[in-house]
C-alpha positions in Angstrom: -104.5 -132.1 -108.9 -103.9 -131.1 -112.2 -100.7 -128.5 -112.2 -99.7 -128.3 -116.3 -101.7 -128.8 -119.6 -99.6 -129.9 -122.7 -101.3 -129.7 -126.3 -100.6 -131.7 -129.3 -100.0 -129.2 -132.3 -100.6 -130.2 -135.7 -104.4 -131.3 -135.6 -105.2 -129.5 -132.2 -103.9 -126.1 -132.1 -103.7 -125.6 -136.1 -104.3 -127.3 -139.4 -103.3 -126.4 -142.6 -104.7 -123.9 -144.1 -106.0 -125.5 -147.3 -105.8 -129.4 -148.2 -102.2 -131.1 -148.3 -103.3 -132.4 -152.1 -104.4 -128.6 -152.6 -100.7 -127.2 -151.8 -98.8 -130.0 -153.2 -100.2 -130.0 -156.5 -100.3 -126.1 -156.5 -96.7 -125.9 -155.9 -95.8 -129.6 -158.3 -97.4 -127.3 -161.1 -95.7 -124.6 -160.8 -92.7 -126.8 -160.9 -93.9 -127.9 -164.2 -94.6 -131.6 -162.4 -98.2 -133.0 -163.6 -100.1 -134.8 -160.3 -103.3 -135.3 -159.1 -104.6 -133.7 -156.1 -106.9 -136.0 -155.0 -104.4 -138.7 -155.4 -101.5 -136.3 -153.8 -104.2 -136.3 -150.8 -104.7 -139.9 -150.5 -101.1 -141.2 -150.8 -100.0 -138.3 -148.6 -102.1 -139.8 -145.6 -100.6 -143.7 -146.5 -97.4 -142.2 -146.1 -97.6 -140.6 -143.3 -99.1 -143.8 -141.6 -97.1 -145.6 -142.5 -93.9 -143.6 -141.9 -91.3 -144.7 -139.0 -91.5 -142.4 -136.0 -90.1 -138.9 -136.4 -87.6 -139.0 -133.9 -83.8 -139.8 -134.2 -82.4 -140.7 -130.8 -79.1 -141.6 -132.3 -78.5 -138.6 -133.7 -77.6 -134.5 -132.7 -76.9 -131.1 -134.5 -76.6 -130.9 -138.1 -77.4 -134.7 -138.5 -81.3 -134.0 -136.8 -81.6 -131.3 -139.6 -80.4 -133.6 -142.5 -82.3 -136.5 -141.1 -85.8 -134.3 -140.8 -85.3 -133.2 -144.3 -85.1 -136.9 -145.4 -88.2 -138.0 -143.6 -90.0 -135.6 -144.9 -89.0 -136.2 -148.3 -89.4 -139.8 -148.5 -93.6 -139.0 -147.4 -93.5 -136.4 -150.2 -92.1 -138.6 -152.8 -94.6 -141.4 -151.6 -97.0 -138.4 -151.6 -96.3 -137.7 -155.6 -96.1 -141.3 -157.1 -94.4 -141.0 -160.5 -94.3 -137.4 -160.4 -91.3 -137.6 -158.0 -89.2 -138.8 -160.7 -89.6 -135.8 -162.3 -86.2 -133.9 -162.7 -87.7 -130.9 -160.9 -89.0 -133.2 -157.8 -86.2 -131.9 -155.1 -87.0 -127.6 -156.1 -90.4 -128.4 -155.4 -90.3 -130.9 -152.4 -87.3 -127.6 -150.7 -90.1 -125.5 -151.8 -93.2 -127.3 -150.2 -90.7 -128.0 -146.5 -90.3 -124.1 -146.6 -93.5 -122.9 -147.2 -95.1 -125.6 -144.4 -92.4 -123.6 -141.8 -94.4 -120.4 -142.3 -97.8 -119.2 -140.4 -99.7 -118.3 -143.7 -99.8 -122.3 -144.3 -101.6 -123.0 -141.2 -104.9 -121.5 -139.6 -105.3 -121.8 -135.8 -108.4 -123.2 -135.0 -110.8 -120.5 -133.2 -111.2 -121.7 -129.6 -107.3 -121.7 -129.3 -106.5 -118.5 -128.1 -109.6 -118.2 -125.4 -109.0 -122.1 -124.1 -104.6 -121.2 -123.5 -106.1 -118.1 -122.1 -108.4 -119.7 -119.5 -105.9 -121.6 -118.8 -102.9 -119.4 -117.8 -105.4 -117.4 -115.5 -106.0 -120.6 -113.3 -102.5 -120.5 -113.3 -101.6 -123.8 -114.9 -98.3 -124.3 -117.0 -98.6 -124.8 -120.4 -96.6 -126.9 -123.1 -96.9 -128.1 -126.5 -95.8 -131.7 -127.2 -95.7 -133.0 -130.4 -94.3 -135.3 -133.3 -93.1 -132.8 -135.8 -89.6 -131.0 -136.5 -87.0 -128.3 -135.9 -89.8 -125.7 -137.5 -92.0 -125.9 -134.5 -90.8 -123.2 -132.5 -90.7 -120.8 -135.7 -94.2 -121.5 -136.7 -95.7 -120.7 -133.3 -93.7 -117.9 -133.1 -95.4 -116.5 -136.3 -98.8 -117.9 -135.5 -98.8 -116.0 -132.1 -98.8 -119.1 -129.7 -95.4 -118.8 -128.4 -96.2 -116.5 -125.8 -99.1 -118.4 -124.3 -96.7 -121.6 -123.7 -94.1 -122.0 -121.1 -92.3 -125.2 -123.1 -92.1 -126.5 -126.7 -91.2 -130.2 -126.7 -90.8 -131.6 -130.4 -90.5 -135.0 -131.6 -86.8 -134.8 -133.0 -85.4 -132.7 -130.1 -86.8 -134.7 -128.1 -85.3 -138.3 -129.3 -89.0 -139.7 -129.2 -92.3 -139.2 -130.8 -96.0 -139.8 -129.1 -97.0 -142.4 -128.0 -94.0 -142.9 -126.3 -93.6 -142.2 -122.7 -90.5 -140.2 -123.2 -92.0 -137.2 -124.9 -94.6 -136.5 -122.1 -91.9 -137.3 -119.2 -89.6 -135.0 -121.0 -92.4 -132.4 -121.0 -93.3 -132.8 -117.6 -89.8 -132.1 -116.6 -89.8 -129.2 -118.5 -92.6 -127.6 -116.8 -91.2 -129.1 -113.6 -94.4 -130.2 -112.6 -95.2 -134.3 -111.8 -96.2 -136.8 -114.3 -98.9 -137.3 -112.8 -100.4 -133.8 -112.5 -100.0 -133.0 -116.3 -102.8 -133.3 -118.5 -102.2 -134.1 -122.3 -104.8 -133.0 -125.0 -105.0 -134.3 -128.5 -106.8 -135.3 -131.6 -105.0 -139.0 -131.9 -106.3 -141.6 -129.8 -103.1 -143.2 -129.6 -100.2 -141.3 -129.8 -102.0 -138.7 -127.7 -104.5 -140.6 -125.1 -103.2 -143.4 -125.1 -99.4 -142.3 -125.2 -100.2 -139.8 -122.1 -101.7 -142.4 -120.1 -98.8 -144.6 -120.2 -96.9 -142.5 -119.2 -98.8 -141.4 -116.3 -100.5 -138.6 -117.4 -104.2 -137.3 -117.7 -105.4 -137.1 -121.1 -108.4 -135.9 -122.9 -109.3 -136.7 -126.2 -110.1 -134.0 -128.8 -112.8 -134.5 -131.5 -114.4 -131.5 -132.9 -116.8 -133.1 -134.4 -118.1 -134.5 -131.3 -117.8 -138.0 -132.0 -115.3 -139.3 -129.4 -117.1 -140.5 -126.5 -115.8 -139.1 -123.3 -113.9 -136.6 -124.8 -114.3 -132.7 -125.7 -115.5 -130.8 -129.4 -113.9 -127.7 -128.8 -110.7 -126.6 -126.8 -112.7 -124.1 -124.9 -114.2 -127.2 -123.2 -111.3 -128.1 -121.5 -110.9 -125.4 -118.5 -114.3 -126.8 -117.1 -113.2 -130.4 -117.6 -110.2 -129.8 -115.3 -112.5 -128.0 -112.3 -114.4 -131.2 -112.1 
């Protein structure tokens, strides 16, 4: 029996609120540095593929901050191409890592707020787990989610990033509910589904455009799911 539902974030409860390329270039401008946004875009998702986890088991206090702030700006220099050597390239990537730990950056997706809903009133606990930073908590708090969830469970406090099994264990114990009657929900096949089912979770794949087979279009789809 299902007891606790945790949600990925980024992807599932919010996106940004215009294209990465879009902002980027926006703010690189105004910085006086000349790039591309269609080419911002494009290296912006190589790098972030192809970035190491976001998580830093080896580290605590100040050094997760400092460490965060790195990661980011190697995938925003990648992001830029030449135009990081520009001498204004650190104002603008401080700039861009504070204006991504505001609500006005993101939207939250319309069948958010009536799925969490439905969901508290069958009584289930409710987290969020995903790979992302020391903002989290913050950006939640000004999007209006914080009150919905009973735990926030980030990448870099938690010393591992999905798909690892450590993330969702640490979640579950949060929560205090089993392993094994939590339910993870997100839009990445691997670090979410497959992560959470490693573990020994439930998960169900998120795809609002439908075309993941087996899995749900729209948040609000999930309550019914878990009466099956």
């Amino acid at each position: 029996m299902i007891r606790a539902v945790t949600l990925d974030a980024a992807g599932t409860l919010f996106a940004p609120r215009e294209p990465v390329g879009t902002t980027y270039t926006r703010l690189a401008r105004e910085a006086g540095i000349a790039v591309d946004a269609a080419e911002v875009e494009e290296r912006f998702r190589g790098a972030l593929g192809a970035a190491p986890p976001l998580a830093f088991p080896d580290a605590a206090g100040e050094e997760v901050t400092r460490r965060e702030l790195a990661w980011w700006r190697d995938v925003v220099r990648a992001s830029f191409g030449t135009g990081a050597d520009h001498p204004a390239f650190e104002g603008c990537f401080r700039a861009l890592y504070r204006h991504y730990a505001h609500g006005p950056a993101w939207a939250v997706f319309p069948d958010v707020m009536p799925a969490l809903r439905a969901l508290r009133t069958r009584g289930l606990r409710l987290a969020v787990v995903s790979n992302f930073d020391g903002r989290l908590p913050g950006l939640l708090a000004e999007l209006g989610l914080s009150p919905l969830f009973d735990a926030v469970v980030w990448s870099t406090a938690a010393g591992a990033a999905k798909p690892a099994a450590a993330i969702f264990r640490h979640a579950a114990q949060a929560l205090a509910v089993p392993i094994a009657a939590t339910c993870h929900v997100g839009d990445d096949l691997e670090a979410d589904v497959r992560g959470a089912r490693a573990a020994g979770a439930t998960a169900v794949a998120l795809h609002r455009s439908g075309t993941i087979a087996g899995g749900i279009a729209t948040l609000t789809d999930l309550p019914p799911r878990l009466g099956e």
